[in-house]
DRENPARO-346049 format. One record per atom (N, C-alpha, C): residue number from 0; residue in three letters; atom name; y, x, z. Coordinates in steps of 0.001 Angstrom, whole numbers, plus 500000, padded with zeros to 6 digits. Layout:
residues N
+-----+-----+----+--------+--------+--------+
|   i |  aa | at |      v |      u |      w |
+-----+-----+----+--------+--------+--------+
| NUM | ALA | CA |      Y |      X |      Z |
...
+-----+-----+----+--------+--------+--------+
//
This chain:
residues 110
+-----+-----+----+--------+--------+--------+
|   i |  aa | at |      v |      u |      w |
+-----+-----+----+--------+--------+--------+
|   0 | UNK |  N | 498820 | 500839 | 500000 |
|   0 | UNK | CA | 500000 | 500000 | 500000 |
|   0 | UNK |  C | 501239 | 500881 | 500000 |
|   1 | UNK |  N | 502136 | 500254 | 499643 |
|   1 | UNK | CA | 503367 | 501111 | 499373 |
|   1 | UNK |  C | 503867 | 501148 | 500857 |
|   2 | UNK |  N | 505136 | 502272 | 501211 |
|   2 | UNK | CA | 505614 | 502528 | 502461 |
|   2 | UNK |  C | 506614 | 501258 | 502559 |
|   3 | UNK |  N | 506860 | 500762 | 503707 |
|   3 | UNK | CA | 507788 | 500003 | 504057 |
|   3 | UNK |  C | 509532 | 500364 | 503878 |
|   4 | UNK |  N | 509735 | 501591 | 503120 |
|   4 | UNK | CA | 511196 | 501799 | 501951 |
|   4 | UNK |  C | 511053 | 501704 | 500759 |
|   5 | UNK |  N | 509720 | 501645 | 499914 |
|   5 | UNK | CA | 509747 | 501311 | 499027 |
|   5 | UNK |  C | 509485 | 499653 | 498319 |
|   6 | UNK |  N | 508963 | 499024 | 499117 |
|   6 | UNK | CA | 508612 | 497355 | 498792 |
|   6 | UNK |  C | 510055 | 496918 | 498585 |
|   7 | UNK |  N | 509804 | 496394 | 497724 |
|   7 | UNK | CA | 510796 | 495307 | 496798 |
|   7 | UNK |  C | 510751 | 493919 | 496612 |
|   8 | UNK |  N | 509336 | 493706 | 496533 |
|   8 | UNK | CA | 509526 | 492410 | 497306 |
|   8 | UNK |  C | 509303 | 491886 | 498497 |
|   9 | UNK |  N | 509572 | 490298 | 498256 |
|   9 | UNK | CA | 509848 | 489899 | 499800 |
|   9 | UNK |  C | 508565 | 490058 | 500561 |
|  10 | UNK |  N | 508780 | 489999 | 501954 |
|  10 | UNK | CA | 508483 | 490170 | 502970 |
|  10 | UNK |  C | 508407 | 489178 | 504054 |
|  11 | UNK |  N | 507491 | 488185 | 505179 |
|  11 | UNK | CA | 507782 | 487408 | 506019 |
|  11 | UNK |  C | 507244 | 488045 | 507000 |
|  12 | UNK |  N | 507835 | 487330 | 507828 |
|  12 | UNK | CA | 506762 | 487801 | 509402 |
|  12 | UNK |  C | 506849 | 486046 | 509646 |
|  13 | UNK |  N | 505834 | 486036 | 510778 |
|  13 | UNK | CA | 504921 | 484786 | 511754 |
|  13 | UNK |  C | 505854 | 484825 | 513083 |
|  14 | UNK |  N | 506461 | 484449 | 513718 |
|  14 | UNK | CA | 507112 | 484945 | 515130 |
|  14 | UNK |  C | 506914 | 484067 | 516266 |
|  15 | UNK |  N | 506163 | 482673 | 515735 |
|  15 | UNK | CA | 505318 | 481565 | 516715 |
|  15 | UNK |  C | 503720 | 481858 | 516429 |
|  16 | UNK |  N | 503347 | 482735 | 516407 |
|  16 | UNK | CA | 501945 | 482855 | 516277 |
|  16 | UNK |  C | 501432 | 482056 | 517553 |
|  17 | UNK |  N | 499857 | 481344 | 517491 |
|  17 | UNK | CA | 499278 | 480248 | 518251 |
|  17 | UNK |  C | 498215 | 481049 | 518320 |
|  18 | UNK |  N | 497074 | 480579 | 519491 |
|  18 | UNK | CA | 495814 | 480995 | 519519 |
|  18 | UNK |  C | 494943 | 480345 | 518581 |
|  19 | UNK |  N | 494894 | 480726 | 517644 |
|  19 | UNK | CA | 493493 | 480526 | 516143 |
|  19 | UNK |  C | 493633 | 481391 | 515378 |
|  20 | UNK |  N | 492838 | 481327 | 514485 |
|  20 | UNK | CA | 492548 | 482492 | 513048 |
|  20 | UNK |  C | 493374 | 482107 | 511751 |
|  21 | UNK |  N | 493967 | 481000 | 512055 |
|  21 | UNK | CA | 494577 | 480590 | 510993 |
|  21 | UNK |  C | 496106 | 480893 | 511015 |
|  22 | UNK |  N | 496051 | 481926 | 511386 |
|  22 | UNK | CA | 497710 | 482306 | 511480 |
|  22 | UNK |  C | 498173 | 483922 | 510923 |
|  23 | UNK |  N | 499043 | 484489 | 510638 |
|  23 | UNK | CA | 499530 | 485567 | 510364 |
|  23 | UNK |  C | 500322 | 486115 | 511094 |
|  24 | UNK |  N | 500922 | 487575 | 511000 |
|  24 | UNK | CA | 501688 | 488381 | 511488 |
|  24 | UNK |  C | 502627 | 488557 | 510486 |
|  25 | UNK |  N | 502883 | 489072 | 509279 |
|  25 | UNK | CA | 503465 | 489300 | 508065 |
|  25 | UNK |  C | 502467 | 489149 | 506965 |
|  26 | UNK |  N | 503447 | 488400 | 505875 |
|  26 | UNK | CA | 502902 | 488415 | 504649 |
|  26 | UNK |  C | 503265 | 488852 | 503508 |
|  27 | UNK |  N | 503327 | 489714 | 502552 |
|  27 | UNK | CA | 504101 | 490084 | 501281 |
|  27 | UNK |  C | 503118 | 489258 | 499969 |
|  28 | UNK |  N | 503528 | 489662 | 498533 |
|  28 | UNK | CA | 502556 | 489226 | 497908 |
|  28 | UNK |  C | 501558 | 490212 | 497646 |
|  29 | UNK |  N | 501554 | 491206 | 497980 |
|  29 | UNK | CA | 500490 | 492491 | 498205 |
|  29 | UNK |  C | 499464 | 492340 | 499212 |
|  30 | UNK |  N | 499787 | 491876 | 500697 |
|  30 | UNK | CA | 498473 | 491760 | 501937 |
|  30 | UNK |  C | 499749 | 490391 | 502688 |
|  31 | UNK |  N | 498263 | 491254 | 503617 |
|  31 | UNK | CA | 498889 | 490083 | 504458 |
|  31 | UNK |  C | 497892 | 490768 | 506114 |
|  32 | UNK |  N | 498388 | 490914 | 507023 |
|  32 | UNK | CA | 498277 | 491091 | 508921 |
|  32 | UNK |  C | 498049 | 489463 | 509642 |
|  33 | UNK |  N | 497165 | 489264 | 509361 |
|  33 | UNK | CA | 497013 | 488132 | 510212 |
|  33 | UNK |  C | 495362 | 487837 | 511573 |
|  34 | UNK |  N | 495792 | 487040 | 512206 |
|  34 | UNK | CA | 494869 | 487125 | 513598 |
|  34 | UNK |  C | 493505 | 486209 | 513387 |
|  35 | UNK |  N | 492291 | 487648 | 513700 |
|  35 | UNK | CA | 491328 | 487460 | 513489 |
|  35 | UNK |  C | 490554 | 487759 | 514770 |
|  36 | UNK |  N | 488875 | 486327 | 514974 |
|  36 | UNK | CA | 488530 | 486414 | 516117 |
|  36 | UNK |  C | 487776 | 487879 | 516411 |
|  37 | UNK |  N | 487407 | 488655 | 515685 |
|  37 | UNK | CA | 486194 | 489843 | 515676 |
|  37 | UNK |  C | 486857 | 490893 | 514891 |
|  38 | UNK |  N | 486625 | 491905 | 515747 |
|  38 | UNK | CA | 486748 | 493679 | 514607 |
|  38 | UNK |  C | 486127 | 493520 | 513550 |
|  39 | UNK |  N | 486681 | 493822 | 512315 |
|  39 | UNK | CA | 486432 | 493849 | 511031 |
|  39 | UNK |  C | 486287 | 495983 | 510767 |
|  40 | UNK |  N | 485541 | 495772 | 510380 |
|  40 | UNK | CA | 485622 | 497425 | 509621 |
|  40 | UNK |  C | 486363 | 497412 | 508534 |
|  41 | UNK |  N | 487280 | 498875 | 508489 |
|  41 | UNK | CA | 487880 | 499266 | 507546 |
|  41 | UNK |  C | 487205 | 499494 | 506291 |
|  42 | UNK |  N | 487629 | 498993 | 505180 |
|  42 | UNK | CA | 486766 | 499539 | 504168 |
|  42 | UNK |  C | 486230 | 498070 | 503255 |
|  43 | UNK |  N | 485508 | 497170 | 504698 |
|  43 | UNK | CA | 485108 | 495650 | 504637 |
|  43 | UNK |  C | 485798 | 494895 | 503831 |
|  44 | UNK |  N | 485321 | 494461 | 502965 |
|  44 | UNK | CA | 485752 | 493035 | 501685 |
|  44 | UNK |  C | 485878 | 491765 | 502697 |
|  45 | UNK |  N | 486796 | 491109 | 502085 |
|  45 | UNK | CA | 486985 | 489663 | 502857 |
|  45 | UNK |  C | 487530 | 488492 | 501971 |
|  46 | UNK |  N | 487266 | 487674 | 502012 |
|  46 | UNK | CA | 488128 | 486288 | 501698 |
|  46 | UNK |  C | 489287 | 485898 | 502357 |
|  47 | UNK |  N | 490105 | 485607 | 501896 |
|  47 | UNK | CA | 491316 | 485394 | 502538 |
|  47 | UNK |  C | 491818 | 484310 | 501846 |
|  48 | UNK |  N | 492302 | 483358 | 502981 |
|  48 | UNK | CA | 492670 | 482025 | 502299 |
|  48 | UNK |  C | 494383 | 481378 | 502957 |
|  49 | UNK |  N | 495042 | 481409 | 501891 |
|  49 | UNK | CA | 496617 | 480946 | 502022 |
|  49 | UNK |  C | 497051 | 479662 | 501523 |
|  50 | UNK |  N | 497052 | 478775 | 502417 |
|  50 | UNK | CA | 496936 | 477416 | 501821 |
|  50 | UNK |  C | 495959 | 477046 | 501182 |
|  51 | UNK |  N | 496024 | 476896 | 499480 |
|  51 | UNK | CA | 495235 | 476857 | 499171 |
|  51 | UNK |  C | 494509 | 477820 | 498055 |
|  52 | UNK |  N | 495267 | 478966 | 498217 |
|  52 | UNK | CA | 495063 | 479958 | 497623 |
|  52 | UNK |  C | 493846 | 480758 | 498222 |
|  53 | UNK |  N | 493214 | 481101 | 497350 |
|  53 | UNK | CA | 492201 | 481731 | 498072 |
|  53 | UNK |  C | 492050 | 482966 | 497161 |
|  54 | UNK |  N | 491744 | 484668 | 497791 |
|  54 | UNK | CA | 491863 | 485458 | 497138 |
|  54 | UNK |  C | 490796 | 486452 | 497997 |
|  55 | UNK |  N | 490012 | 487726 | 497437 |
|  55 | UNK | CA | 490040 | 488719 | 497668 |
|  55 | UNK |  C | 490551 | 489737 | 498307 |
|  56 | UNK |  N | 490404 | 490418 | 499429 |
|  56 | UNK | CA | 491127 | 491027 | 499944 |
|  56 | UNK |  C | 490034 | 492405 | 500884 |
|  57 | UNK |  N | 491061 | 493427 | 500983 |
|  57 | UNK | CA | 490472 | 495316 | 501348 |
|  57 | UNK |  C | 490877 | 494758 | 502810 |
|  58 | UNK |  N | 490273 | 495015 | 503921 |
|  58 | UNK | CA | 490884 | 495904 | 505045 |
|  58 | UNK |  C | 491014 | 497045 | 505265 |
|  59 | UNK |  N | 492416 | 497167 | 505640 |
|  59 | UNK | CA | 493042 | 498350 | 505571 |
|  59 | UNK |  C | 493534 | 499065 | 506900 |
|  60 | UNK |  N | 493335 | 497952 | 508022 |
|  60 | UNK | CA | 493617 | 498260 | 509771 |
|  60 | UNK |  C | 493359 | 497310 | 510345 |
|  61 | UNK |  N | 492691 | 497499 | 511650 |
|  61 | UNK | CA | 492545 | 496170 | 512969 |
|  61 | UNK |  C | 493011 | 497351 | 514242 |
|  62 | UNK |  N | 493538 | 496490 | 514698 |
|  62 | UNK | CA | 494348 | 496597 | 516126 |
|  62 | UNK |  C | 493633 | 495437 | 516946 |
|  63 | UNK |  N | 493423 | 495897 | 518311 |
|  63 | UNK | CA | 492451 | 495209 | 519155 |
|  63 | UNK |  C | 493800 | 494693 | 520116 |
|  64 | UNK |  N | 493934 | 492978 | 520273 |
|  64 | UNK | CA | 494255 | 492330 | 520950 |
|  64 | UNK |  C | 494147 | 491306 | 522123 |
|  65 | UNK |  N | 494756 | 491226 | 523179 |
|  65 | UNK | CA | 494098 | 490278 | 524030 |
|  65 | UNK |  C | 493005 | 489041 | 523909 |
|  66 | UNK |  N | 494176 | 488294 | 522315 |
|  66 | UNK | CA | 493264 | 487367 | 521940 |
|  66 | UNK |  C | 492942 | 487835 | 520538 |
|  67 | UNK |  N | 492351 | 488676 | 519881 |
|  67 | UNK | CA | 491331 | 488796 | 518890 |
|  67 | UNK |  C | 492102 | 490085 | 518090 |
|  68 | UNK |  N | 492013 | 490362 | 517116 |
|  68 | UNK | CA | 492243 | 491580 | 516074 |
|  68 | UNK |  C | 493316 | 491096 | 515532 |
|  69 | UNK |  N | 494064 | 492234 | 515539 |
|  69 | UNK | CA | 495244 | 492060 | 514252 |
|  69 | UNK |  C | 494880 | 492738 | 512437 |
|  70 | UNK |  N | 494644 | 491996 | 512184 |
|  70 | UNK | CA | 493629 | 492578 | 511014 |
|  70 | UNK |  C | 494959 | 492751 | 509542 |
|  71 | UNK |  N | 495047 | 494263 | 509118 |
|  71 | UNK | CA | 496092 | 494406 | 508191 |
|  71 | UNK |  C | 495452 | 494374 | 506358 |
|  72 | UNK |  N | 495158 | 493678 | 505261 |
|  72 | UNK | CA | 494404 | 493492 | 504404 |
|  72 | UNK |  C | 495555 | 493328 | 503192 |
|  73 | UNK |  N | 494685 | 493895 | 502151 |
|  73 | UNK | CA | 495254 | 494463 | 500814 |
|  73 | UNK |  C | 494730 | 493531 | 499734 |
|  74 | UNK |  N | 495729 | 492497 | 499625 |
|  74 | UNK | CA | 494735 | 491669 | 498161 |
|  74 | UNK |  C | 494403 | 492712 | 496930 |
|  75 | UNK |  N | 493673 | 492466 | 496687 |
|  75 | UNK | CA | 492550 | 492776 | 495461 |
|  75 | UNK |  C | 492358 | 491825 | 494394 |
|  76 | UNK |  N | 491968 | 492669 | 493723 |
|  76 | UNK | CA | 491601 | 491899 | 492598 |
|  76 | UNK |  C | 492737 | 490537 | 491950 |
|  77 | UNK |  N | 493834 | 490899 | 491785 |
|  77 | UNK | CA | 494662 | 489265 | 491888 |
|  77 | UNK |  C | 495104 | 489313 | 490611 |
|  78 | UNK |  N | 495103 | 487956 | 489672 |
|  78 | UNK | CA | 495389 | 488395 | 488078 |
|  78 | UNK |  C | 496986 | 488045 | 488710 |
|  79 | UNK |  N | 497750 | 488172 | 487187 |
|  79 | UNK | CA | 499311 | 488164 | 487389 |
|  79 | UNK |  C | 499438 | 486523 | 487593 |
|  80 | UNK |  N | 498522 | 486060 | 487196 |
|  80 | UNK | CA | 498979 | 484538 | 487710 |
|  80 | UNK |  C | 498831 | 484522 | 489510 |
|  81 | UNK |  N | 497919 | 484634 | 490086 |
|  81 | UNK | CA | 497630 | 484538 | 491474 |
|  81 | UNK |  C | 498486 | 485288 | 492348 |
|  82 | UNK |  N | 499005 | 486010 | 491596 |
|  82 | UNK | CA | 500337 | 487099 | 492288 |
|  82 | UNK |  C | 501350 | 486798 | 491809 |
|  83 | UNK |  N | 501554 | 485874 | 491202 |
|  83 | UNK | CA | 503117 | 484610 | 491047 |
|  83 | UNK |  C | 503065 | 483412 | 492061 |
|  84 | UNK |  N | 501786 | 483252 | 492139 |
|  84 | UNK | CA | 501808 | 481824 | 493383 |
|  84 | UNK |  C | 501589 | 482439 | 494303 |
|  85 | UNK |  N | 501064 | 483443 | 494876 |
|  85 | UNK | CA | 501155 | 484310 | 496376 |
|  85 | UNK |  C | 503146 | 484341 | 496449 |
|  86 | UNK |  N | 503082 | 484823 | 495384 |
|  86 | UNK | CA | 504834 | 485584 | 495664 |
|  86 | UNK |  C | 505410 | 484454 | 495986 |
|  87 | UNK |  N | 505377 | 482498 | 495289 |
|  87 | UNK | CA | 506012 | 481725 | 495119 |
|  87 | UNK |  C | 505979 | 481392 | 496705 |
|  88 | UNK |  N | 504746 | 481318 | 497597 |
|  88 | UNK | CA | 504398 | 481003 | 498972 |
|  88 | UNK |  C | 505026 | 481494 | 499693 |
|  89 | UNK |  N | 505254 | 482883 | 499346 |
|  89 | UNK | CA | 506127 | 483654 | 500146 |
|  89 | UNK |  C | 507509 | 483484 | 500561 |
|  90 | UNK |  N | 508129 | 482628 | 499073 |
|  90 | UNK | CA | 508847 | 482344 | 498934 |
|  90 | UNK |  C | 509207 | 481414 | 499539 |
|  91 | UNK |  N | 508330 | 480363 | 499332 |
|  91 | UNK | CA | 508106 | 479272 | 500077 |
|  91 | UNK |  C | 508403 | 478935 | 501561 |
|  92 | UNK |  N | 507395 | 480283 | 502096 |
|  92 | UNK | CA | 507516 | 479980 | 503763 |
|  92 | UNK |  C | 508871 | 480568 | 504122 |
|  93 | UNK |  N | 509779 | 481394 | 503290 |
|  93 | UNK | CA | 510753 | 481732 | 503934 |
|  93 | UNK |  C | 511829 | 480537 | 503887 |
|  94 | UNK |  N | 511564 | 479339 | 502825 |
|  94 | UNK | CA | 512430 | 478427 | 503194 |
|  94 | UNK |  C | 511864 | 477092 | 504099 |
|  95 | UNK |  N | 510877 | 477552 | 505181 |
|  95 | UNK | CA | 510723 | 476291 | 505609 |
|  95 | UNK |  C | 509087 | 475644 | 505544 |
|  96 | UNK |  N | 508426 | 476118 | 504095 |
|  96 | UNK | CA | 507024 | 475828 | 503957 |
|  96 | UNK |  C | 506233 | 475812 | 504841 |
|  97 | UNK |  N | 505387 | 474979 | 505469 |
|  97 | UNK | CA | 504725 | 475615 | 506633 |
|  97 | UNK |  C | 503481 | 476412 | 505737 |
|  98 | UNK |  N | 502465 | 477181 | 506458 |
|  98 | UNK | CA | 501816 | 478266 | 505405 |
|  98 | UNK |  C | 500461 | 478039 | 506521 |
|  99 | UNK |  N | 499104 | 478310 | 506211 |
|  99 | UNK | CA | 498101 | 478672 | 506942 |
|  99 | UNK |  C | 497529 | 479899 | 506195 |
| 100 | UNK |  N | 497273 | 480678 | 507128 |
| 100 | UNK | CA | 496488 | 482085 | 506569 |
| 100 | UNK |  C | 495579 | 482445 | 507438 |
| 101 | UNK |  N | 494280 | 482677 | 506764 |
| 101 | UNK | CA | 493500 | 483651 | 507487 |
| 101 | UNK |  C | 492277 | 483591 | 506783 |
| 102 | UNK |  N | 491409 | 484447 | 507244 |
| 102 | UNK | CA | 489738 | 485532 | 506643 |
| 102 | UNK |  C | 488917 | 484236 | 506930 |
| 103 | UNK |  N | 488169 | 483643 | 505731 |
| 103 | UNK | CA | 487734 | 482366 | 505641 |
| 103 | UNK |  C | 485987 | 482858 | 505028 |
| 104 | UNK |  N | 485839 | 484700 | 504972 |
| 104 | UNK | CA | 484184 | 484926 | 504633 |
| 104 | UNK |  C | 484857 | 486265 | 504344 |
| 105 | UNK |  N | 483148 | 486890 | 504990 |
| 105 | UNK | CA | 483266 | 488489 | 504897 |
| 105 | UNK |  C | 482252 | 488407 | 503335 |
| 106 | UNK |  N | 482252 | 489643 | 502928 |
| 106 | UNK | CA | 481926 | 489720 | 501648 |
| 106 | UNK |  C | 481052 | 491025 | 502085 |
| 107 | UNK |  N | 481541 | 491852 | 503004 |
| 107 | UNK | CA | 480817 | 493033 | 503064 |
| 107 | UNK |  C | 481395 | 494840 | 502513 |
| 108 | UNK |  N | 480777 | 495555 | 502263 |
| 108 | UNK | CA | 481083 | 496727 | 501794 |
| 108 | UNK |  C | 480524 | 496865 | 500487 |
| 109 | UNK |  N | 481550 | 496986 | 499064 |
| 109 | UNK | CA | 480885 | 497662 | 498142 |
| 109 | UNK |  C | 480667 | 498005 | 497495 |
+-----+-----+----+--------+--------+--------+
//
């Protein structure tokens, strides 16, 4: 992922996060940090589901939390269409959209 001076596009953060899996920390149209019940290994393929977007996604970091993992993940695989409606969501939640996110199937290593 690119460094946080070079991203150009937008950017959200979560700042009412709730206790479930269906929530995030930050989202770009690149990944997305959102709260997961179990350590995920780095490396590990996942499903990741945004509304109703559902995509592919790398883990790339988990941070161990009181209530579950902060899990940091790299969409994959996304054609230029699926990375116009990620970006549009993004867009979205910054005016108001409400958004659900989170790891909806592990896929594995491979």
């Amino acid at each position: 992922m690119n460094s946080e001076s070079d991203r150009v596009e937008e950017r959200v953060e979560n700042i009412d996060l709730v206790d479930n899996q269906l929530n995030f920390f930050d989202l770009s149209s690149h990944g997305v940090a959102c709260l997961f019940t179990k350590n995920l290994e780095v490396g590990a393929f996942v499903t990741v589901k945004l509304n109703a977007i559902v995509c592919k996604a790398i883990v790339r970091h988990t941070t161990s939390r009181l209530d579950g993992y902060r899990v940091g993940l790299e969409f994959i695989e996304v054609s230029p269409e699926m990375h116009a409606s990620i970006n549009a969501l993004v867009d979205a939640y910054s005016k108001g959209v409400e958004l659900k996110c989170g790891i909806v199937g592990e896929i594995g290593r491979e």
